[in-house]
C-alpha positions as CSV (number, residue, x, y, z in Angstrom):
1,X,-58.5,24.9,-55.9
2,X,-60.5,21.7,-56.9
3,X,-59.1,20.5,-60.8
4,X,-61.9,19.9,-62.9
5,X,-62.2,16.7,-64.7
6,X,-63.4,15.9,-68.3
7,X,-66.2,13.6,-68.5
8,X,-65.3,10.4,-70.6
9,X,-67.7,11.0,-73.1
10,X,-65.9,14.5,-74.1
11,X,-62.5,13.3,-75.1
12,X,-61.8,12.5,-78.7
13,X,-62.5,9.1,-80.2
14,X,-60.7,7.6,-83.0
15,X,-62.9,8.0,-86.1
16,X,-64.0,4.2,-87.0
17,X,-61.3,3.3,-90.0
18,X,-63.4,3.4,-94.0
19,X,-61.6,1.5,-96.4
20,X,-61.7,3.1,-99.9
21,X,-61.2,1.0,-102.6
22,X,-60.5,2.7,-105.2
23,X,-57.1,1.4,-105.3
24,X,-58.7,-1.8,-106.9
25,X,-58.6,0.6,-110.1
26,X,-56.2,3.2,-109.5
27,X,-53.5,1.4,-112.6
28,X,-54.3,-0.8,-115.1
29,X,-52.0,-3.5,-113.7
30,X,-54.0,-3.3,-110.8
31,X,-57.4,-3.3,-112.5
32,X,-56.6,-6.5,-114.0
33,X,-54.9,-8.4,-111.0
34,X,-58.5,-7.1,-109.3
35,X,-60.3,-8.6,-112.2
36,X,-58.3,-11.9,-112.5
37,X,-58.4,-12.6,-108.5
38,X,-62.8,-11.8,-109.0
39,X,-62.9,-14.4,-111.7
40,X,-60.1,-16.9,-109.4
41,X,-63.0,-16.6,-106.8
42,X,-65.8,-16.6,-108.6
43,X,-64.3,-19.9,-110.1
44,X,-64.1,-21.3,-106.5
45,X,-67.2,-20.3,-105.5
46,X,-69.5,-21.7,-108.9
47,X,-67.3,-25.1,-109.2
48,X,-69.9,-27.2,-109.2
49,X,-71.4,-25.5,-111.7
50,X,-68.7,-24.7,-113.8
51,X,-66.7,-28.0,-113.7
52,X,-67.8,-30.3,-116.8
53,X,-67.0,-33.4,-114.5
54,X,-66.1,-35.0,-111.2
55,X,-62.9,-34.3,-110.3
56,X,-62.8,-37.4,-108.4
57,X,-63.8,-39.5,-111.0
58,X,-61.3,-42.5,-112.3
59,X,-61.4,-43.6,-115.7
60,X,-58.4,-45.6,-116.1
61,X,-58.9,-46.2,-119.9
62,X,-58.6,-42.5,-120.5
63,X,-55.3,-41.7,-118.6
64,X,-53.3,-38.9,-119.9
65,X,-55.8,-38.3,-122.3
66,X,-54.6,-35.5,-124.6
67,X,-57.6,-31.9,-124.9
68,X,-60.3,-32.5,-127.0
69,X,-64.3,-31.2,-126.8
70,X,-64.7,-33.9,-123.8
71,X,-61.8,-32.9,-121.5
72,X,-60.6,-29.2,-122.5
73,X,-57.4,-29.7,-120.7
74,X,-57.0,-33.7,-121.1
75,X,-56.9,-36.0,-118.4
76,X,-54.1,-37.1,-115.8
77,X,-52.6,-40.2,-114.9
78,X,-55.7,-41.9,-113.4
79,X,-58.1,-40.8,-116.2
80,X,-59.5,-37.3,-113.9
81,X,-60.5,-34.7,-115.4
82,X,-57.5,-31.9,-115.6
83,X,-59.7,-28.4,-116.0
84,X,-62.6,-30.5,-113.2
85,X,-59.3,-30.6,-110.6
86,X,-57.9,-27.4,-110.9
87,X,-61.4,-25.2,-110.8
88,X,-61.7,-27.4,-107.7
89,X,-58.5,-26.5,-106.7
90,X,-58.9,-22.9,-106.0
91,X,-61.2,-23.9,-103.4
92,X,-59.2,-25.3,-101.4
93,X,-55.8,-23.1,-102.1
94,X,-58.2,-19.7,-101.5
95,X,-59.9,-21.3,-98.4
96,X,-56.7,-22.1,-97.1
97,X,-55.1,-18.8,-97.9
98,X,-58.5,-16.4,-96.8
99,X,-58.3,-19.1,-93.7
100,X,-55.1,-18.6,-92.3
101,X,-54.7,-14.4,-93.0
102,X,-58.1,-14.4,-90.9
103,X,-56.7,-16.4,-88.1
104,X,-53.2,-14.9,-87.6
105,X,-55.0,-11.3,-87.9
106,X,-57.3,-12.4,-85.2
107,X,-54.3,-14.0,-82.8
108,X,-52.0,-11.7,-83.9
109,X,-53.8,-8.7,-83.0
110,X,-54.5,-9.7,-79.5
111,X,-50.9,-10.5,-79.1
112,X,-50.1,-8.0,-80.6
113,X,-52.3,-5.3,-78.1
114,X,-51.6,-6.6,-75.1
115,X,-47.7,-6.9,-75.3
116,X,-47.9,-3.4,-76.9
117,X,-49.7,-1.9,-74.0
118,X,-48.0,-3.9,-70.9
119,X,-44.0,-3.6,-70.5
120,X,-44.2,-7.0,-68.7
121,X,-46.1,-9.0,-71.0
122,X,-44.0,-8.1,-73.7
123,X,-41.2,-8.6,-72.2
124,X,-41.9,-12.2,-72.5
125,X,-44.5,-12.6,-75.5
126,X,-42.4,-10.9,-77.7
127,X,-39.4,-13.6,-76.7
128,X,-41.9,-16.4,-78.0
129,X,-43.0,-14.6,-80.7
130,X,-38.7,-14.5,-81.9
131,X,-38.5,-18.3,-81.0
132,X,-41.4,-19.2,-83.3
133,X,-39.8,-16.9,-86.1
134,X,-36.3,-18.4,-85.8
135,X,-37.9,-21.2,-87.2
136,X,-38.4,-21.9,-90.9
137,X,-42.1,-21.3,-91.6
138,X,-42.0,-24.9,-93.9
139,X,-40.0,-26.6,-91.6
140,X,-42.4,-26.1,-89.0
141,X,-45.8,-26.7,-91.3
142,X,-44.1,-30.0,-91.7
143,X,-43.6,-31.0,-88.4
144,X,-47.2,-29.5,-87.6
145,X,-48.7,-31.7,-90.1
146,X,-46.9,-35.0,-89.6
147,X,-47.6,-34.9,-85.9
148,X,-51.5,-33.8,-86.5
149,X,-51.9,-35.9,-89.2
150,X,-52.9,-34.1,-93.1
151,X,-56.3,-32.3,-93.5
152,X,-57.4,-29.1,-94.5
153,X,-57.9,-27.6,-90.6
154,X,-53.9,-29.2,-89.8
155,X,-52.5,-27.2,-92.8
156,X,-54.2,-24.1,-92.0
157,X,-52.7,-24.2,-88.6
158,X,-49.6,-25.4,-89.9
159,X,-49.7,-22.5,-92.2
160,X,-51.1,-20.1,-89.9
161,X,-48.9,-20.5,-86.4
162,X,-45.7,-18.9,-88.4
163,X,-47.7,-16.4,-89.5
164,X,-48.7,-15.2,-86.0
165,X,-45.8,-13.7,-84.9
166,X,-45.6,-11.3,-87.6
167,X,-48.4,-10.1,-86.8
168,X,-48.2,-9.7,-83.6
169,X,-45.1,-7.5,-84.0
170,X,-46.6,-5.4,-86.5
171,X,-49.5,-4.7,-83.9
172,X,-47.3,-4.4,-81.2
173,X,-45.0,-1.5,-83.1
174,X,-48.1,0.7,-84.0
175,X,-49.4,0.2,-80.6
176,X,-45.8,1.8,-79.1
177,X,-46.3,4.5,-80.9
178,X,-50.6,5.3,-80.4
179,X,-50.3,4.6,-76.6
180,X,-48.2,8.2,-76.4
181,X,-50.5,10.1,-77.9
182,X,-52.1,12.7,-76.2
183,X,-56.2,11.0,-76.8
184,X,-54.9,7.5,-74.9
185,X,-53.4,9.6,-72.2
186,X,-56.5,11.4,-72.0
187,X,-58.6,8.2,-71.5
188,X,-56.5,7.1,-68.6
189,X,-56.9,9.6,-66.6
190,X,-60.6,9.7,-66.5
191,X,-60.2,5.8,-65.5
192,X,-61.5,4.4,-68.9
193,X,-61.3,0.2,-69.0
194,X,-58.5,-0.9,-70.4
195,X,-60.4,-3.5,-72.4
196,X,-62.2,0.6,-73.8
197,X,-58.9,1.8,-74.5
198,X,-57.5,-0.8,-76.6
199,X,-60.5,-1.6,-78.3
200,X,-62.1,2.4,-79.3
201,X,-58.4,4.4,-79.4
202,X,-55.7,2.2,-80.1
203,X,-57.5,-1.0,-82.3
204,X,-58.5,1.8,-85.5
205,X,-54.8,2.6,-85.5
206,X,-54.1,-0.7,-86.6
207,X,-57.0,-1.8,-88.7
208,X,-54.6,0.2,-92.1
209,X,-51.4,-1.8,-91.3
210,X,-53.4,-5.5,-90.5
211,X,-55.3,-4.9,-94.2
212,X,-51.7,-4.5,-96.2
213,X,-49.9,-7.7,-94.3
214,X,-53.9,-9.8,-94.5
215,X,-52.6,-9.4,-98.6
216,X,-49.5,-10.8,-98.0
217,X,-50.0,-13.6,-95.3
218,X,-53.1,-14.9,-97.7
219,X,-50.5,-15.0,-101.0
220,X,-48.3,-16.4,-98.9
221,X,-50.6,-19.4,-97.5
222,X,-52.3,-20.4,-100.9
223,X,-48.3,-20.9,-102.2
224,X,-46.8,-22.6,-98.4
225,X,-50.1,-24.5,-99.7
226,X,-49.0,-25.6,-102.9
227,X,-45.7,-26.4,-101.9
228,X,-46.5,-28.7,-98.5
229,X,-48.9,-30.2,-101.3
230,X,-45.7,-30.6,-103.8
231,X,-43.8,-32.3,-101.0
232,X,-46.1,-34.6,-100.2
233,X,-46.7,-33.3,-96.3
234,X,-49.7,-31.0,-96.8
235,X,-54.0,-32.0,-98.4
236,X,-54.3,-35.9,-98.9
237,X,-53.5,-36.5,-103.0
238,X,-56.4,-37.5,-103.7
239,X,-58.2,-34.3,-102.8
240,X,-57.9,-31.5,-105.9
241,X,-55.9,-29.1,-104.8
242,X,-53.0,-26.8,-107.2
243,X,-50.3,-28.5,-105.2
244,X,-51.6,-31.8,-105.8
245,X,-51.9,-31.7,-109.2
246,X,-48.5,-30.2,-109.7
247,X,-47.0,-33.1,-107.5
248,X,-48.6,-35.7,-109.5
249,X,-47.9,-34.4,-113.0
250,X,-44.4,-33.8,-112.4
251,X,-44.1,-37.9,-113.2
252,X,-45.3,-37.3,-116.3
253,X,-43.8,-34.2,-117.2
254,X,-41.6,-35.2,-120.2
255,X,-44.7,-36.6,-121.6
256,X,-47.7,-34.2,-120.6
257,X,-46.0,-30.4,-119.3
258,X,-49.8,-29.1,-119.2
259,X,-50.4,-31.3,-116.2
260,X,-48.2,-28.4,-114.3
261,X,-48.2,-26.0,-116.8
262,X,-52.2,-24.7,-116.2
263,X,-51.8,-25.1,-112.2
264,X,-48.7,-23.3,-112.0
265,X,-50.1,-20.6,-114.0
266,X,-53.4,-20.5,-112.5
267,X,-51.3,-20.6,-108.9
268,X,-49.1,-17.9,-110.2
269,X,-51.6,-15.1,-111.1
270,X,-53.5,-15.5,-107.4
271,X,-50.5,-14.8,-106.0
272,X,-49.2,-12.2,-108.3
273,X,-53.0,-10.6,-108.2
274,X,-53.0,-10.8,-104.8
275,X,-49.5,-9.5,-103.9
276,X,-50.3,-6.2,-106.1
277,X,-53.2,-5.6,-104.6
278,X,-51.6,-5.7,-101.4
279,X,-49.3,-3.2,-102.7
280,X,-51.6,-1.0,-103.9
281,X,-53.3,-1.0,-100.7
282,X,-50.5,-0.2,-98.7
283,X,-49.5,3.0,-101.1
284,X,-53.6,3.8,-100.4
285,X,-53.7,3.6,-97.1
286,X,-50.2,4.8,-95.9
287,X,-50.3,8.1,-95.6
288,X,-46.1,8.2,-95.5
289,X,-46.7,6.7,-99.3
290,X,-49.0,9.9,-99.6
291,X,-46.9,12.4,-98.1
292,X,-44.2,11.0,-100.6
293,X,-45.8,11.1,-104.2
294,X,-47.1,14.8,-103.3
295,X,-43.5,16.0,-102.2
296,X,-42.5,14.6,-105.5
């Protein structure tokens, strides 16, 4: 008795994933880390226009300047304009930060497939992936950066490459579970590519999981950012960044605290703003966080 076979093009496809985001609004304390992180970006993106001077320019004669109708926030040691550096700054902190979640998604997720869907690959990926973890994320920015010299590209590795294996694992344990189920089973008996299968049934599975930790890996590069910056291994001083500022004020704290103070707020509600969102989108898009709030 001959079996008869499904055509490929009857079994079930994963539904393409549809972000939602209402959860931008869903609390007020969301609604405004939504709106302050808007504004944060929308500051990065206008700084030309917004910022009443260079931020490069020296003016010795004005150094540490106190705020008046000329320079809102004052000057710094070499006569810059404070509130010109730090709405400058958010360019390169949010770069950075959009900049390395977008790369360690993209490595990460390939890792993370293939060792998820081949016993013998992650036998020994997932070995690399724990070497590279055992390793303190700053530690290794620092080496990364002395050896590669300081720019914005080397910190974004530096900050990205710890960042990787995280992802990757993340992948990697969804993929475990979605490569049992009865639809990828289905696929590989009909002979669909594997390149198909990983890409139409078992990427959508992931796409949830990959936008919660993109949250967290970005809040965490704008502040391994600021603190490579602080330390003097990350962004060359002269080049405005919230880090920068911060290391170069903290001379002159005693006689000037605002030369911190207005970075280290700014830096503090991106990565509070962002870090909520990120919550938020995890309680939206996990439906375990769904199945929880209705049984209570």
């Amino acid at each position: 008795m001959a079996i008869e076979t499904l055509p490929e093009s009857s079994l079930p496809v994963t539904r393409p994933f549809r972000v939602k985001f209402g959860f931008l609004t869903a609390t007020p304390i969301i609604a405004i880390a939504t709106i302050c992180l808007v504004l944060i970006i929308l500051m990065a993106i206008f700084a030309p226009l917004i910022a009443p001077h260079d931020p490069l320019l020296l003016a010795p004669a004005k150094r540490l300047k106190p705020g008046d109708a000329t320079f809102l926030l004052g000057t710094d040691a070499f006569g810059r304009d404070v509130l010109s550096r730090i709405i400058y700054g958010a360019r390169i902190s949010l770069l950075i930060g959009l900049g390395a979640a977008v790369f360690s998604i993209a490595l990460g997720l390939v890792i993370g497939l293939v060792s998820g869907f081949f016993r013998w690959v992650d036998a020994v990926m997932m070995r690399v992936m724990d070497g590279l973890m055992a390793i303190p994320a700053i530690l290794l920015a620092i080496a990364v950066v002395s050896l590669s010299g300081a720019s914005i590209w080397t910190v974004m590795v530096a900050i990205t490459i710890p960042e990787i294996p995280r992802v990757a694992r993340l992948v990697r344990s969804v993929v475990l579970t979605a490569r049992e189920e009865p639809y990828v089973e289905a696929a590989i008996s009909v002979g669909s590519s594997l390149p198909k299968i990983m890409w139409r049934h078992l990427m959508p599975n992931t796409i949830a999981p990959l936008i919660v930790q993109g949250t967290y890996v970005c809040a965490s590069a704008i502040l391994t950012e600021a603190i490579l910056s602080f330390l003097g291994a990350g962004i060359s001083p002269e080049t405005p960044t919230w880090g920068n500022i911060m290391a170069e004020g903290r001379q002159y704290f005693q006689i000037k605290p605002s030369l911190i103070f207005w970075p280290g707020l700014l830096l503090s509600i991106a990565i509070l703003s962002v870090n909520l969102i990120g919550d938020a989108a995890r309680d939206a898009l996990d439906p375990r966080m769904k199945q929880r709030e209705a049984g209570k």
